[in-house]
N, C-alpha and C positions, 0 to 999 in steps of 0.2 A: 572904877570897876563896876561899884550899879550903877554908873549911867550908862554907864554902854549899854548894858543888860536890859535897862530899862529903854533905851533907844531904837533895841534890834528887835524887841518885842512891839514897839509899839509899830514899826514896820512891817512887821508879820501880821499883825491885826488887821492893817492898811491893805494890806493889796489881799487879803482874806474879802474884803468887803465890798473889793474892789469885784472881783469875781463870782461875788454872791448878786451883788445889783447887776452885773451882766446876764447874767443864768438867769433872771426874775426878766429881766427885760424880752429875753427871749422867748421865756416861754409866754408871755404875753401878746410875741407876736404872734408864734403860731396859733393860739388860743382864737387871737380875731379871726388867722386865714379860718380854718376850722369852721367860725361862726361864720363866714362869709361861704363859704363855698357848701353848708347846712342852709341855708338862708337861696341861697341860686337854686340847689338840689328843689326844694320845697316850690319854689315859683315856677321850673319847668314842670314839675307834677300836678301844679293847679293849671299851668297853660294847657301841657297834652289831656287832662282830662276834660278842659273850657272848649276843646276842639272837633271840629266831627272825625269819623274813624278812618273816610277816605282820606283825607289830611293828613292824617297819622299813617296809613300805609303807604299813601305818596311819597311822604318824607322820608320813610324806612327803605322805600323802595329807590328811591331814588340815593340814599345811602350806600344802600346794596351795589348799587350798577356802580356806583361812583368808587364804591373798593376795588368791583370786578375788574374795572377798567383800569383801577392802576396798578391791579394784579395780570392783569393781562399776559406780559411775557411767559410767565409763569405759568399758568392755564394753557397757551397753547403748547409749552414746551410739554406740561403732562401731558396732556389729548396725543402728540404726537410721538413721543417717546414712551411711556407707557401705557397709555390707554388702546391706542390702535395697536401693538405688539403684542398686549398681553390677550385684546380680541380677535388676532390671529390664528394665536397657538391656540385658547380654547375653542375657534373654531375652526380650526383644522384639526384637532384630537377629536373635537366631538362631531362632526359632521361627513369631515374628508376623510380622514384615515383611513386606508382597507384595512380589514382585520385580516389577521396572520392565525394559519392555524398549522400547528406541530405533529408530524409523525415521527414516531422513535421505533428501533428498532436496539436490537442490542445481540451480538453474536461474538463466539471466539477463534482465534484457530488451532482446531486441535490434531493430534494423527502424528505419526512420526517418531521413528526411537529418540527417547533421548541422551546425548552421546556420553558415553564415560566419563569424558573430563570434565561433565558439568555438577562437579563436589556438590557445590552451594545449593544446589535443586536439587538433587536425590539427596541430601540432608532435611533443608527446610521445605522441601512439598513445594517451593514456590516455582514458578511462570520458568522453563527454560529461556536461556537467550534467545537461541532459536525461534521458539512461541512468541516471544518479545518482538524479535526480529521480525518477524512474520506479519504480526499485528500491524507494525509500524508500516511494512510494506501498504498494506490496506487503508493506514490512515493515509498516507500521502498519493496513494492510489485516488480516492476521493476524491483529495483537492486538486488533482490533477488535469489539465487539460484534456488528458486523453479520457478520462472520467465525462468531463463535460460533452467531447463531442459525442460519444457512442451517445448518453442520454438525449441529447439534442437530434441525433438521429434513431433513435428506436422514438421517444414521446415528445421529441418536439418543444425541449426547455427550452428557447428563443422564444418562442409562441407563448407558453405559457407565463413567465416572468412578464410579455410584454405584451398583454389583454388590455384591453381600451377598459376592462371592469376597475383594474389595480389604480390608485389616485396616482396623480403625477412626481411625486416626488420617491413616488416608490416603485413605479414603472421602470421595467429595462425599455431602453431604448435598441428594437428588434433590428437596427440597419446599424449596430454598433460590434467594431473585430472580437474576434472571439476572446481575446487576452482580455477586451470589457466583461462579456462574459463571466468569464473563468473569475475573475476579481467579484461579478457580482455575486455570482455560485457561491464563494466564500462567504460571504455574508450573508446566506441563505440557509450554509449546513454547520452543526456544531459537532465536533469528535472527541473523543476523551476517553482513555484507556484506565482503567481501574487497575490498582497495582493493590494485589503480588498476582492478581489473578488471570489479568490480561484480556479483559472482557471488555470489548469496546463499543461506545455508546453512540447511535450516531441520531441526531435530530434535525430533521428538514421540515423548512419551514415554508410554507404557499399560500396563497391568499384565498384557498377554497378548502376544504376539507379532503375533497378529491384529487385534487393538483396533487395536495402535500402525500396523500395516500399511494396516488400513482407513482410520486417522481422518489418517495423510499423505498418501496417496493422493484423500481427497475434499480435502484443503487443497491440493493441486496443482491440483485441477479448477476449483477455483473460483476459486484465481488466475488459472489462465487465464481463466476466462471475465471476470473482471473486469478484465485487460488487454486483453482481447480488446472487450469494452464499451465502453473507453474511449479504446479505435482508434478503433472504429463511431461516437463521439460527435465523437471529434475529426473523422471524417471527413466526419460530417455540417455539424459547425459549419463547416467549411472550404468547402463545397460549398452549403450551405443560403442562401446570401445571394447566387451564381449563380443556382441553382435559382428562388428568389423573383424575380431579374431577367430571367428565360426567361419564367417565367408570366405575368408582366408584359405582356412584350414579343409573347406568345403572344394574351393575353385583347386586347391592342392590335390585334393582325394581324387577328383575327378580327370584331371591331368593324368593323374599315376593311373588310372584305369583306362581309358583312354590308350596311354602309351603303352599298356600290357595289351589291351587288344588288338593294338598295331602289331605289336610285333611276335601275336600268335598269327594273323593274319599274312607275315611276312615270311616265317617260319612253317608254317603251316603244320601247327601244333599248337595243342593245348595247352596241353605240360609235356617239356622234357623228359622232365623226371620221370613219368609213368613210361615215356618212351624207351628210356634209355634200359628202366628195369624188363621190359619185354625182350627189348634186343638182347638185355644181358641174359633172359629169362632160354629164348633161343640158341644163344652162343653154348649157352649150357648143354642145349641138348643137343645140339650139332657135333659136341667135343667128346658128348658120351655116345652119340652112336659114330664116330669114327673113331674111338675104344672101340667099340664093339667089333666093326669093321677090321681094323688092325689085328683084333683077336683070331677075328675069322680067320682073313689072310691066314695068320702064323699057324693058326693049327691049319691051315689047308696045306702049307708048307711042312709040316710037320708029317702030315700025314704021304710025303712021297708025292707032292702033285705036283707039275711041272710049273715052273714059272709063265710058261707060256701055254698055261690050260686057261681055256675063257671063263673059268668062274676065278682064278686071279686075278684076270687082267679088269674084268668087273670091280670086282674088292678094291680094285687100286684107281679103278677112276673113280668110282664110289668115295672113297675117300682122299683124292686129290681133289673131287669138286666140292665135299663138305668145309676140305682146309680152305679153299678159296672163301668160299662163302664166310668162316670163318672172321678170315682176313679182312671181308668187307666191311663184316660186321663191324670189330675193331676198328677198321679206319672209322665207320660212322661214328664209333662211339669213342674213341680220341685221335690224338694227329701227334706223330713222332716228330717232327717235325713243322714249323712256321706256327700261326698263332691258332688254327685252329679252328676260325671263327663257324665254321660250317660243320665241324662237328657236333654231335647232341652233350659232349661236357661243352665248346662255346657255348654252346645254346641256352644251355642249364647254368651257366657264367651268366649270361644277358637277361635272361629270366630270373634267375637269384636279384641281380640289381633293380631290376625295375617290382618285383614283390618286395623288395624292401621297402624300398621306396612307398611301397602303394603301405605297407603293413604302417609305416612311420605317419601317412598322410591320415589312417584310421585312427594310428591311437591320436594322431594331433584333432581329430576333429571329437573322436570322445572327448577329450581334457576339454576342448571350447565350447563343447555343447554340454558339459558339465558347469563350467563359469558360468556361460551364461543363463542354466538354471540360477545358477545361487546367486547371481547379480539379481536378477529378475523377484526370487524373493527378496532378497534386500531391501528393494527400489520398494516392494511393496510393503514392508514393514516402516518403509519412513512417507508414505505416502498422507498428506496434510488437507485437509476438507474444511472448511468454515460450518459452524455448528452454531446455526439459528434458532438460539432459545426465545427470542420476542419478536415475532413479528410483527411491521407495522401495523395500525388497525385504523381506523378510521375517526377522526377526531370531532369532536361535538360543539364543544366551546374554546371561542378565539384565546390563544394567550398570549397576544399584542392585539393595539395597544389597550393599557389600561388608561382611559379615556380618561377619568377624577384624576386619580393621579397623577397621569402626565399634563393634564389642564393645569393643576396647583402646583407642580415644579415649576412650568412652564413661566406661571404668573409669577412665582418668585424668582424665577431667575430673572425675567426682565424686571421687576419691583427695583433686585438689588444690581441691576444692570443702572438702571434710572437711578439710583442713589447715588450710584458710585458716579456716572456721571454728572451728576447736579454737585456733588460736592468737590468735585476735581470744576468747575467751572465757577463758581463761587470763588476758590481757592484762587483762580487764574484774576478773575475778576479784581479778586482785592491784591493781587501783586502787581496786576495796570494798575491802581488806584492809589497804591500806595508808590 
């Protein structure tokens, strides 16, 4: 049992020394390299100082070229991917670029009742749909074609986008359809409606002070006139179906009158009625003095005078021709007999019908010329105007582009263009290579 003990130890001690004279050996060697490559360091320091200085920059230089060159691939790949891209963009931000200047204008649409069922607005004070509605009509008025051409034809927005002044990348091209146009128009104007208020914001943008001055200025006028149009139409539509029931009731009125005058022209009378009462007025008196007459007669008879004495026979033609006349009268003024029509009641029958008539065509034209008063207010309490509280003005300093900073985006986006590509080619490189 101790000799094992003393066996396994003496083992342990053995490869203990054995590991210790390795370790010593070692570092002995590195100790020489150390002294050797101390010893080299030293000789080249007494050579290049034993040397003259063109020697010395010869050698450097000649070092130098001898990197450059086997950097080469490298070198041209920056020059070309980012050295010339990134001297592009700063020199087209800072040399090329037209500068952009801004006119804003800002207006609402206001005018108009607003209608009962709109709770949530006569609660909260805020924007009617309607006003909403309205608004939105105007923003998309803007972007509209028909927007582009009226300006195009009042100031000549082809011409002005497409100045030989503006640089070429920002040039319209003026022999380009109008739908180019209208697409570049959008990238010229910005819109934006403020909510709850409904105030909308509109920003054009042109490469003179005056451009941008003139071309918000006529896009103000023509919105108004195009809200102003579309008052005029509402007001009509409101009012136009009155109006149609006036002329109506007008062309009515005047028919009925018309056919009363015909048929006092045909009759040859006025009125009936005043006639019929004169004749009745006569018959009266005709029937009282042949009473009188009859009286006479009886007391001449009374009195013992012959039947055949000439102041009876008077008395009785006297009042045989009043009864005629009597009788005439009466036929004139009805008909025992057939319809009539030539009597003064026909007459007063055909004259009732057609003054009804004509009385019916007046009150129909009051009522329509009543409506169409109060259509007519109506139209005018909801009538809507655009209310220009800012007008363009005239702009002083460009605000595009910002030349610094769009330089040093520029250069970083191509830096990290150039990275991303150098390290996707590397990558490519070592999957050939491996």
């Amino acid at each position: 049992m101790t000799a094992a003990k003393d066996e396994s130890g003496d083992l342990n001690t053995g490869a203990f020394a054995e590991k210790r004279a390795t370790a010593l050996e070692r570092a002995a060697s590195v100790s020489e390299e150390l002294r050797r490559s101390a010893r080299t360091l030293r000789l080249a320091k007494t050579r290049a100082v034993s040397r003259p200085s063109w020697q010395v920059g010869a050698r450097l230089g000649y070092q130098t070229f001898t990197q450059a060159w086997r950097l080469r691939p490298e070198l041209l790949g920056l020059l070309i991917f980012f050295a010339a891209p990134a001297g592009l963009v700063v020199g087209y931000f800072s040399l090329i670029a037209s500068s952009q200047y801004i006119s804003e204008a800002r207006f609402a649409v206001r005018g108009g009742e607003r209608p009962a069922s709109d709770v949530l607005s006569a609660v909260t004070g805020l924007a009617s749909f309607t006003q909403v509605q309205d608004s939105l009509i105007i923003v998309n008025y803007i972007k509209s074609q028909a927007l582009v051409e009226d300006l195009d034809r009042r100031i000549g927005l082809r011409a002005i986008y497409g100045s030989d002044k503006i640089d070429w990348f920002s040039r319209f091209n003026v022999k380009a359809p109008i739908e180019d146009l209208v697409k570049y128009w959008r990238g010229r104007v910005k819109i934006s409606i403020e909510s709850p208020s409904g105030i909308v914001t509109v920003q054009v943008s042109a490469f003179t002070p005056e451009d941008s001055l003139k071309i918000a200025d006529a896009t103000v006028d023509l919105s108004e006139r195009l809200v102003n149009g579309l008052s005029e139409q509402a007001r009509k539509d409101a009012v136009s179906e009155a109006e149609s029931e006036l002329a109506r009731a007008e062309g009515r009125l005047r028919n009925a009158r018309m056919s009363l005058r015909d048929l006092r022209n045909e009759q040859s009378t006025l009125d009936p009625r005043r006639t019929a009462e004169g004749i009745g007025r006569l018959i009266s008196e005709l029937r009282l003095e042949k009473i009188r007459l009859e009286q006479e007669l009886t007391a001449s008879r009374r009195g013992n005078v012959a039947e055949t004495a000439p102041q009876n026979q008077i008395l009785r033609t006297r009042i045989d021709v009043i009864g005629e006349q009597i009788a005439g009268l009466d036929e004139l003024l009805t008909s025992q007999g057939g319809s009539g029509a030539d009597t003064i009641a026909g007459k007063i029958t055909r004259f009732d019908e057609f003054e009804l008539e004509k009385q019916i065509a007046e009150k129909q034209y009051t009522l329509a010329a009543a409506v169409l008063e109060r259509a007519r207010i109506n139209a005018e309490g909801k009538k809507v105007y655009l209310a220009t509280f800012v007008r363009p003005v005239l702009a002083h300093d460009p605000s595009y582009p910002n030349r610094l900073l769009f330089s040093l985006l520029g250069v970083g986006a191509v830096a990290a263009a150039y990275r991303i590509g150098l390290v996707g080619s590397r990558m490519a490189l070592r999957k050939l290579g491996g």
